[in-house]
C-alpha positions as CSV (number, residue, x, y, z in Angstrom):
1,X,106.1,78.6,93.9
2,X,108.0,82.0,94.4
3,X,105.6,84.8,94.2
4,X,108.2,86.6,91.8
5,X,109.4,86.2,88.6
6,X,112.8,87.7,86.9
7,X,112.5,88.7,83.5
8,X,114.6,86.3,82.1
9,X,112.5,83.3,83.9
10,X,109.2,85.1,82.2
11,X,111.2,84.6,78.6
12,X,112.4,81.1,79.0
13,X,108.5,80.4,80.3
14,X,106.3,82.7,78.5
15,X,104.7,80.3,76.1
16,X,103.5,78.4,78.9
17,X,102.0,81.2,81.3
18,X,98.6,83.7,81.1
19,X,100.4,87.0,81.1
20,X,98.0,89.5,82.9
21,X,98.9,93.5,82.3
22,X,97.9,95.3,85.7
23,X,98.9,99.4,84.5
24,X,97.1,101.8,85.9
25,X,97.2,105.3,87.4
26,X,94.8,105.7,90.1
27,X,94.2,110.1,88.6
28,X,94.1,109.1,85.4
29,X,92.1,105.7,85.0
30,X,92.3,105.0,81.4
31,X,96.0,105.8,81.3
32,X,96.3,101.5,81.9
33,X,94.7,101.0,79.3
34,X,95.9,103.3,77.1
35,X,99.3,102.2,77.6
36,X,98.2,98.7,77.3
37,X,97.2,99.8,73.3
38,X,100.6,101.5,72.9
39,X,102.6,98.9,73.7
40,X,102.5,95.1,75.9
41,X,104.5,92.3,76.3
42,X,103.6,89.7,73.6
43,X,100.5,87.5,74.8
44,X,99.8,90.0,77.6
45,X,96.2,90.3,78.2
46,X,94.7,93.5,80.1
47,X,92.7,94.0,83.4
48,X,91.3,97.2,84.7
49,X,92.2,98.1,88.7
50,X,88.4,99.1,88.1
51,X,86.6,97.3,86.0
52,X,88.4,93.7,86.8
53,X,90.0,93.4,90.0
54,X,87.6,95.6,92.3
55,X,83.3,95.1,93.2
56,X,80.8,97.4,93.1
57,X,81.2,100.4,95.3
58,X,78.4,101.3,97.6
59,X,80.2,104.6,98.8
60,X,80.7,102.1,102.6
61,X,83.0,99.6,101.7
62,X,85.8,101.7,100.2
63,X,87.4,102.8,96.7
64,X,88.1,99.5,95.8
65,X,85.8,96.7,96.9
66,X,86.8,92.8,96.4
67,X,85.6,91.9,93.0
68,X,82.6,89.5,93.2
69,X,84.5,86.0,93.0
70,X,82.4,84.4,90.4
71,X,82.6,87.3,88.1
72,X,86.2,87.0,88.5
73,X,86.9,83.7,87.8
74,X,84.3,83.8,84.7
75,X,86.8,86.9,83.6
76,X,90.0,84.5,83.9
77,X,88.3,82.1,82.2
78,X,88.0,83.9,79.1
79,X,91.4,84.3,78.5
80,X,92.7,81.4,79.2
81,X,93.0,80.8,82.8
82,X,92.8,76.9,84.6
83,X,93.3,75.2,87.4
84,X,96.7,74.1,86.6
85,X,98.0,77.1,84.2
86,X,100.6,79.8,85.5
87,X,99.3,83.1,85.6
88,X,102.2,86.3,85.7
89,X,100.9,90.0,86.3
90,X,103.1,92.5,85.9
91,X,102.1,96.8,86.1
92,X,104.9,99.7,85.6
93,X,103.9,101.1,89.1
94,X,106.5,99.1,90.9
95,X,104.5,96.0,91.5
96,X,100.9,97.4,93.3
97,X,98.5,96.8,90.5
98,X,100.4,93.4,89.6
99,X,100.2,92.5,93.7
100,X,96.4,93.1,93.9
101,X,96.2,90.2,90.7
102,X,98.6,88.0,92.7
103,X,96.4,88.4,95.9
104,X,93.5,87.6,94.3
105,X,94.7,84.3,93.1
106,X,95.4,83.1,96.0
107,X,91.8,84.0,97.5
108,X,90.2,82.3,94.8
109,X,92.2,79.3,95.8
110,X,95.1,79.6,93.0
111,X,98.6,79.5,94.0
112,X,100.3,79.2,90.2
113,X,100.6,83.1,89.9
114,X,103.6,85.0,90.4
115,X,104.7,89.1,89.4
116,X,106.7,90.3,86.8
117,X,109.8,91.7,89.6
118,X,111.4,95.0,88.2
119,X,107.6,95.5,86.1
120,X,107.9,96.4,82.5
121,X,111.2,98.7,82.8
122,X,112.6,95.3,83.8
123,X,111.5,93.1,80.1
124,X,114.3,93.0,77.6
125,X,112.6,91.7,74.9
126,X,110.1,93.6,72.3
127,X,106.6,95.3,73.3
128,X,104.0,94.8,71.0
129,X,100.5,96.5,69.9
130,X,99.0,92.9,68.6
131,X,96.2,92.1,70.9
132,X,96.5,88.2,71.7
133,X,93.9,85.9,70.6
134,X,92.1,84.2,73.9
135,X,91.5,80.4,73.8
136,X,87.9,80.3,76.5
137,X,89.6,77.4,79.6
138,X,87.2,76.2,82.4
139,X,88.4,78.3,85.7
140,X,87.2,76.7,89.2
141,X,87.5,78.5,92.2
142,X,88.2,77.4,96.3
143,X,87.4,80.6,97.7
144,X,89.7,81.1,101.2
145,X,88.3,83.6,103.2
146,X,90.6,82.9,105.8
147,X,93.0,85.3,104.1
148,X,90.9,88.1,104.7
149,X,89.1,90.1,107.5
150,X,86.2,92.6,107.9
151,X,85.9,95.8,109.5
152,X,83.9,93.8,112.1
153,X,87.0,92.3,112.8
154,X,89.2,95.2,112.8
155,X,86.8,96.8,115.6
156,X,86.4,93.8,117.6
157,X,90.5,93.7,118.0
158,X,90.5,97.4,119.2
159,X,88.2,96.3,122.0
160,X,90.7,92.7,122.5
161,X,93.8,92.5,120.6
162,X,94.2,89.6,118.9
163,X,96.8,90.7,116.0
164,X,98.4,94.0,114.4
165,X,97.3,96.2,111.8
166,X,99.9,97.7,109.5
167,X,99.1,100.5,107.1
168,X,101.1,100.8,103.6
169,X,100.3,104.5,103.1
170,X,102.8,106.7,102.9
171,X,104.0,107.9,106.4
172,X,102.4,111.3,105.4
173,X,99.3,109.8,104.7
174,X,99.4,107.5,108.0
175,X,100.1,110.9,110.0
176,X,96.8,112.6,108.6
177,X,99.7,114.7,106.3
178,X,98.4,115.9,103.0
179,X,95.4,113.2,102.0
180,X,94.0,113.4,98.7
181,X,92.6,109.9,98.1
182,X,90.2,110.3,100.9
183,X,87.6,112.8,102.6
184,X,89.6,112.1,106.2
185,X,92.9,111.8,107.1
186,X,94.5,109.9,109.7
187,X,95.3,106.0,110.5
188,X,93.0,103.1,112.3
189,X,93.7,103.0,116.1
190,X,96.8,100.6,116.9
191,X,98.0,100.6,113.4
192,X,101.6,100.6,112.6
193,X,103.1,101.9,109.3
194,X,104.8,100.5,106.5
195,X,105.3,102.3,103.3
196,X,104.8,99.7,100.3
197,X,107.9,101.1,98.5
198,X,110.0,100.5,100.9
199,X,109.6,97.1,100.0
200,X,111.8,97.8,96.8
201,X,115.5,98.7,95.2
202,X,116.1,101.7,93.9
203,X,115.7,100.0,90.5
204,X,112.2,98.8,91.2
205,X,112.7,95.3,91.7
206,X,111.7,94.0,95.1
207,X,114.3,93.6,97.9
208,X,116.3,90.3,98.4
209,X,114.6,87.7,100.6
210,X,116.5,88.0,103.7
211,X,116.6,92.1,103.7
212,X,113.0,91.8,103.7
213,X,113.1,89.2,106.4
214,X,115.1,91.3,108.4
215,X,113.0,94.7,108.0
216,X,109.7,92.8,108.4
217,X,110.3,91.1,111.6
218,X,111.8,95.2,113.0
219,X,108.4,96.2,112.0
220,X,106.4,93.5,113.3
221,X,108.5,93.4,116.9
222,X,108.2,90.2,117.6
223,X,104.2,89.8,116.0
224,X,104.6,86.8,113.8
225,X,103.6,88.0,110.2
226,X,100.4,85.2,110.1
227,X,99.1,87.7,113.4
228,X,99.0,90.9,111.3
229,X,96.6,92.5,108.9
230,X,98.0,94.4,106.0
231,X,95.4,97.6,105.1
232,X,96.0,100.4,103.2
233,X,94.1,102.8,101.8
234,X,91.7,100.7,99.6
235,X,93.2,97.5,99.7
236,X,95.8,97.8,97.0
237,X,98.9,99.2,98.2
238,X,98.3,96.0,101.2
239,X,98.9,93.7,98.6
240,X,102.2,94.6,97.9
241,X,103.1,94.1,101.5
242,X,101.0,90.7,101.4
243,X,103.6,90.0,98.9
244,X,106.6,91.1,100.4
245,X,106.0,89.3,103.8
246,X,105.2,86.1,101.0
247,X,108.7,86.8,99.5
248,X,110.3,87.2,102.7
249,X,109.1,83.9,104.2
250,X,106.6,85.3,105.9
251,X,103.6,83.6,105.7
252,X,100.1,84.2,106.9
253,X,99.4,88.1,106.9
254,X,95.8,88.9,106.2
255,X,94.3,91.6,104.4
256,X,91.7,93.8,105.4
257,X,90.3,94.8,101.8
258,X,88.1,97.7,102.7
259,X,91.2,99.5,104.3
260,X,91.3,103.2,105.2
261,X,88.9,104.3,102.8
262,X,85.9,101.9,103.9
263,X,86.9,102.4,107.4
264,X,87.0,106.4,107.5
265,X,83.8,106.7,105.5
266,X,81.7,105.9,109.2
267,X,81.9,108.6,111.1
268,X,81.4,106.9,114.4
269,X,84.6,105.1,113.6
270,X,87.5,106.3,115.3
271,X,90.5,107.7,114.3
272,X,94.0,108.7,115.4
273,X,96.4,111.6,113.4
């Protein structure tokens, strides 16, 4: 299945597919939701960055922990969600939210789930304020932990390197340059940089297959994409590249969900600005 979906597909298809709204704004929390109660696509159901799609936070393993799995899936399930059922996230924050949905499908073992490419600005058709009324489904999950690694991992490759880390932050943000979202600044030792939005047009939608292709494979060097770790800094922003690499015919990245913010909140971690 193609990890994206036009807006025109998402209209000739929408009666078929769980439509997931991802908004949010990491300084103003509520403004997803908010937004959300002003105005959705028809069907769309909400979930929080937050609340939904991240764990509990132990002030070690970052801003935004994995959700628990079961919780999850018990979530999906509520609105709808099954085994065999499309699911389409969409966000107006140029695909990040919507990416971190997308991810977590396929870690719960789902692969029918695509994102809304162009995000809201991109629908033609009406918004509405009518909340949609969920019909409870059974949701089963595979959970693949293959597509993952831990911080464990991350130090044991900076003693023997095994594969390549690449930060989505904002080259800024990767230089130590102006952080805000963190109490250090600075990158993981070895990591290269690529900024999520580069991944896009200037109209929001994500590049073409083979520009992506091209760009990925100047970044990676000659790494093959299934011998790199996407982080960023709380395992958001990674997604997107997840996703562009996935769009790109590039199978195989990793993420490493704690990201800068779990791995900067050790002290006796290193760090390079």
């Amino acid at each position: 299945m193609n990890p994206l979906i036009s807006a025109s597909q998402l209209q000739e298809q929408q009666a078929d597919v769980l439509l997931i709204d991802c908004r949010h704004d990491l300084s103003n929390p509520q403004a997803g939701r908010l937004a959300y109660a002003e105005g959705h696509l028809p069907g769309a159901y909400f979930l929080h960055l937050d609340d939904d799609l991240s764990g509990l936070k132990t002030g070690k393993n970052g801003r935004h922990p994995l959700p628990d799995p079961q919780v999850l899936a018990d979530k999906l399930a509520s609105l709808g969600a099954s085994r065999f059922r499309n699911i389409v996230a969409y966000d107006a924050q140029g695909g990040i939210y919507a990416a971190r949905l997308w991810w977590l499908m396929r870690w719960l073992g789902h692969d029918q789930v695509q994102v809304l490419d162009g995000g809201l600005s991109a629908w033609q058709g009406d918004l509405t304020q009518v909340l949609p009324k969920a019909a409870p489904s059974q949701f089963t999950f595979e959970l693949r932990p293959e597509l993952m690694v831990d911080v464990n991992a991350l130090l044991a490759n900076m003693a023997q390197p095994i594969f390549t880390v690449v930060d989505a932050r904002s080259p800024s943000r990767f230089k130590g340059e102006g952080e805000t979202l963190d109490p250090v600044g600075g990158h993981i030792p070895g990591a290269i940089n690529r900024f999520f939005q580069d991944n896009l047009q200037a109209d929001g939608r994500f590049k073409l297959a083979t520009e992506l292709n091209a760009e990925w494979q100047a970044v990676l060097s000659g790494v093959k994409a299934s011998n790199s770790v996407q982080q960023c800094g709380s395992g958001v922003t990674a997604c997107h590249n997840l996703l562009a690499l996935e769009v790109a015919g590039l199978s195989g990245a990793r993420l490493y969900a704690g990201s800068w913010s779990e791995w900067c909140a050790d002290p006796l971690r290193p760090i390079l600005i």
